[in-house]
C-alpha positions as CSV (number, residue, x, y, z in Angstrom):
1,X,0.0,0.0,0.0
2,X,1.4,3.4,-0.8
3,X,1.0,7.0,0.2
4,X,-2.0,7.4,-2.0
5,X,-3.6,4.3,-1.0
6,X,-3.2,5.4,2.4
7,X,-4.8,8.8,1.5
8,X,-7.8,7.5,-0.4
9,X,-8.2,4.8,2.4
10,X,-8.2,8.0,5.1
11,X,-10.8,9.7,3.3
12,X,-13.2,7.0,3.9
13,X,-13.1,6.5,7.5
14,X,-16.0,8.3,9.5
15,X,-15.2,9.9,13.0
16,X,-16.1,6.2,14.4
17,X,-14.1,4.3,12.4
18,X,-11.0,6.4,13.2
19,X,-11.8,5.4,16.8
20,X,-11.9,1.8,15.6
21,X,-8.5,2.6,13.8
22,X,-7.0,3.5,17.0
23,X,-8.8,1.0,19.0
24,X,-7.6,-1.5,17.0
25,X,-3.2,-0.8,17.6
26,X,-4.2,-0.6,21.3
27,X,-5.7,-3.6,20.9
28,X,-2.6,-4.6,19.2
29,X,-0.6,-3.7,22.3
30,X,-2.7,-5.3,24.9
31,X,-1.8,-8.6,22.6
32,X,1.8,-8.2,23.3
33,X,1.3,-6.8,26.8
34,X,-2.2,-8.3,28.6
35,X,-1.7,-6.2,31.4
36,X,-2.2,-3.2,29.3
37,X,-5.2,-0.5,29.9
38,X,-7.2,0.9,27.4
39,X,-9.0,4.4,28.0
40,X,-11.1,5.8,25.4
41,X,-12.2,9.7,26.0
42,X,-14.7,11.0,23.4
43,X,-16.7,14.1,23.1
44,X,-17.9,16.1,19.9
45,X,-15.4,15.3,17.8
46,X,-12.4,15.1,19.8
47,X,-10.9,11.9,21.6
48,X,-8.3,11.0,23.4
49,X,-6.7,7.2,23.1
50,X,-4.6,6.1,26.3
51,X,-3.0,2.9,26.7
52,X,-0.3,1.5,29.1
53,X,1.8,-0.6,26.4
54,X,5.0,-0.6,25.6
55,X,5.3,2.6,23.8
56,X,6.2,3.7,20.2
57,X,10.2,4.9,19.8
58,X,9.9,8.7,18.8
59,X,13.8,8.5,18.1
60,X,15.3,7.5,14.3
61,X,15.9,4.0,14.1
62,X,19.6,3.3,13.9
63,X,21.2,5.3,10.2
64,X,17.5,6.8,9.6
65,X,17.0,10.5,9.4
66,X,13.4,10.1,10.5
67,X,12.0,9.6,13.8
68,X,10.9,5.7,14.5
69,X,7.0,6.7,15.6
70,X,7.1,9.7,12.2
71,X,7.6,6.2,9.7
72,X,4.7,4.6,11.5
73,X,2.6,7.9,11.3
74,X,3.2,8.7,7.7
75,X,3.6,5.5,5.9
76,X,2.3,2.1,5.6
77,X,3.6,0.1,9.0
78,X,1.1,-2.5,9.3
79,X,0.9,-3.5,13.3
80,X,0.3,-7.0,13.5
81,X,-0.8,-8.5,16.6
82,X,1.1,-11.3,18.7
83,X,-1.5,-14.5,17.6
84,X,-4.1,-15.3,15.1
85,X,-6.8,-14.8,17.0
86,X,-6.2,-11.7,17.7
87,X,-6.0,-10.5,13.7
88,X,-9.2,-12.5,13.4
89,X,-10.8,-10.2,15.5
90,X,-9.5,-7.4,14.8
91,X,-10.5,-7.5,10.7
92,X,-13.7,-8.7,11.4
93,X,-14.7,-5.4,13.8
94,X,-12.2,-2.7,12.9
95,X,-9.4,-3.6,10.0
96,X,-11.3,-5.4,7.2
97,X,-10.0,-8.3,5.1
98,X,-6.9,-6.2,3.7
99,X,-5.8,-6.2,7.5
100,X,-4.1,-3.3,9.4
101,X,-2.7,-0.5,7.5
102,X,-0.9,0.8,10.6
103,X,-1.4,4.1,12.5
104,X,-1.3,6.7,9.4
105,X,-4.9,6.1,7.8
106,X,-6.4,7.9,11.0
107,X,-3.3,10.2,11.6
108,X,-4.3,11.1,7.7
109,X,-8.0,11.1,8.5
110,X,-7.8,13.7,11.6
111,X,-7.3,18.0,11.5
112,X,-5.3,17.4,14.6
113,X,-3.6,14.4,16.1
114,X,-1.0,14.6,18.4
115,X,1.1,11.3,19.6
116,X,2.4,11.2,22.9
117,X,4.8,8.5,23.8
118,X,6.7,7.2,27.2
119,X,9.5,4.4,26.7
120,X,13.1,3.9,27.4
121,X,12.3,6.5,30.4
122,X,11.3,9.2,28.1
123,X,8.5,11.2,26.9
124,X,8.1,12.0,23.4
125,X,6.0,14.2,21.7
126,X,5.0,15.2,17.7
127,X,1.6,16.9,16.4
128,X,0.5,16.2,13.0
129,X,-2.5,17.6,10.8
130,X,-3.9,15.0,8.2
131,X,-0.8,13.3,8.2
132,X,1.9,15.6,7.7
133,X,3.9,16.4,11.1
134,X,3.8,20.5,12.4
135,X,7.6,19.6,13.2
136,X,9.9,17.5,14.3
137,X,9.1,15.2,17.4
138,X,9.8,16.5,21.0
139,X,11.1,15.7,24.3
140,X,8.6,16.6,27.0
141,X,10.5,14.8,29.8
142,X,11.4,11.3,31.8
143,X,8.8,8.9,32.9
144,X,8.9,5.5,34.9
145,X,5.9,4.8,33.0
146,X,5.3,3.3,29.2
147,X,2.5,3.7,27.0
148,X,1.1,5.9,24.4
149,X,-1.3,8.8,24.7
150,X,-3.4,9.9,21.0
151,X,-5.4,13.4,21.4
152,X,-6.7,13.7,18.0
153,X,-9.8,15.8,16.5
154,X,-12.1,14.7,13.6
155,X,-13.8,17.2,11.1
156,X,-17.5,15.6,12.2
157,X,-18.8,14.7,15.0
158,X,-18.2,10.7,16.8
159,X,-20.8,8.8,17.2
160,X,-20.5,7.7,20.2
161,X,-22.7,4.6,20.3
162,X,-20.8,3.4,17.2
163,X,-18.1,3.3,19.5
164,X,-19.7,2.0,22.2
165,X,-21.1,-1.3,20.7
166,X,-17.2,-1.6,19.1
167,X,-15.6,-1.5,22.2
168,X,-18.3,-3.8,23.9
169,X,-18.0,-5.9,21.1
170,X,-13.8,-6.3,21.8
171,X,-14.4,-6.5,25.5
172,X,-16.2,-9.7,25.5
173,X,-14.5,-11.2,22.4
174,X,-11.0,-10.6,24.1
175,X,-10.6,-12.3,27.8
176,X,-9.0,-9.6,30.1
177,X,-9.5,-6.7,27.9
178,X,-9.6,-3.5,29.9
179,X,-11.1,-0.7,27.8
180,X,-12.8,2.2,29.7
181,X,-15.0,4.4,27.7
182,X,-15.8,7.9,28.8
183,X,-18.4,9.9,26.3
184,X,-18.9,13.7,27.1
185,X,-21.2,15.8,24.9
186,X,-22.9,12.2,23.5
187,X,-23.0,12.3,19.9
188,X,-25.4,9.7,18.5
């Protein structure tokens, strides 16, 4: 899949399915680290994605120019997660048979995401508007904690109960799944 692919791909995702988008690679964490938490903060058309994962390098990978987390956020990085069953799930409710296209199709699909990152006792930082970074990432700090932290804005409204029956749907089809769901300003 290419740049354009990715594009065209974006431009097709309603406010709810770039929830599912994002739902979907935290779900993709929790598969490689089960005790991982899942928050979900939605109003309007602004949410905010938590999880307690690993967390995504904001550093260039070793001889790269470009920061580690940028690649994932602007290109095709499909994140595949640790067992079959998990993928299963995961095209059926959020990915579709072509699978997961990685974090950029709802980067692309958003006026205003901003990735927030703790590993390796750091906190990164780098804002992007559909898809293209306002600058280079950003250290905010140290941490003892790992995960990543999305705040990202949609151009319409989220239905939230869309949302809702998704991340019901994940909860009882994935033992241990922790995902809490906070709506404010209910969009329907």
């Amino acid at each position: 899949m290419d740049h354009e692919e990715l594009l065209q791909l974006s431009r097709q995702l309603s406010p709810a399915d770039v929830c599912a988008q994002l739902l979907a690679l935290s779900v993709v964490e929790y598969s490689y680290t089960p005790s991982s938490k899942i928050t979900l903060e939605l109003s309007d058309a602004e949410g905010k994605l938590t999880d307690t994962g690993r967390g995504m390098r904001l550093t260039p990978d070793k001889g790269d120019a470009l920061a580690h987390a940028e690649r994932a956020l602007t290109g095709f990085y499909p994140c595949i997660p640790s067992n079959p069953e998990f993928d299963a799930i995961l095209r059926e409710l959020a990915w579709g048979e072509r699978g997961s296209p990685g974090p950029s199709v709802a980067n692309f699909a958003c006026c205003s995401f901003e990735f927030t990152s703790m590993r390796d006792g750091e906190v990164w930082s780098q804002s992007y508007s559909y898809g293209t970074p306002s600058g280079p990432a950003v250290t905010l700090g140290l941490t003892k904690m790992t995960g990543t932290v999305i705040d990202f804005k949609t151009i319409e409204p989220i239905k939230h109960a869309v949302v809702a029956t998704l991340v019901e749907a994940l909860r009882s089809r994935i033992q241990g799944l922790s995902i809490v769901l906070r709506s404010h300003g209910r969009s329907q």
